[in-house]
C-alpha angles and dihedrals in degrees: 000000000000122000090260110048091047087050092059086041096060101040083053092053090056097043079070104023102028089101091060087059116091102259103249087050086045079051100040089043088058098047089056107042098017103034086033089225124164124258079248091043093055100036088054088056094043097041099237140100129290087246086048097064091038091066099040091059077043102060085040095055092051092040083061094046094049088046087051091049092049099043103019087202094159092039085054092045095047081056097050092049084048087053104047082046095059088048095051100039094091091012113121096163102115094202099058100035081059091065088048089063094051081052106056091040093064095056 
């Protein structure tokens, strides 16, 4: 996986498991990959150690992917907008591709 795409990855990961995260780890986690603050940067605001902070964003990183792979809310939700595609694809009822819209907007 490139940089970029893990990075979305992740950020999508904490957008639904962020809040199972203790909350300096949650905070630490967004100025990295949100803020886009240094490890330095970070450790100087926190008051800890560079590695500090490295293994904190490690150990979140693989709390979110454990969560994924308990949950699999993404996966499941990769599934559901599959699924609406398929029934819109040939779909010309208003009506009803409205509510596919609703639909997709809540996921």
């Amino acid at each position: 996986m490139d940089i970029l795409k893990e990075r979305l990855w992740l950020l999508a990961l904490f957008d639904r498991y962020g809040v199972l995260l203790k909350e300096a780890n949650a905070r630490m986690f967004r100025a990295y990959y949100e803020e886009d603050l240094s490890l330095t940067e970070i450790a100087e605001s926190f008051g800890l150690t560079k590695q500090g902070v490295s293994d904190s964003l490690k150990r979140s990183k693989e709390q979110l992917q454990h969560y994924e792979e308990m949950m699999r809310l993404l996966q499941k939700e990769k599934e559901v907008q599959h699924i609406l595609g398929e029934i819109r694809k040939d779909q010309k009822d208003k009506w009803l591709l409205s509510k596919l819209d609703e639909l997709e907007q809540l996921l």
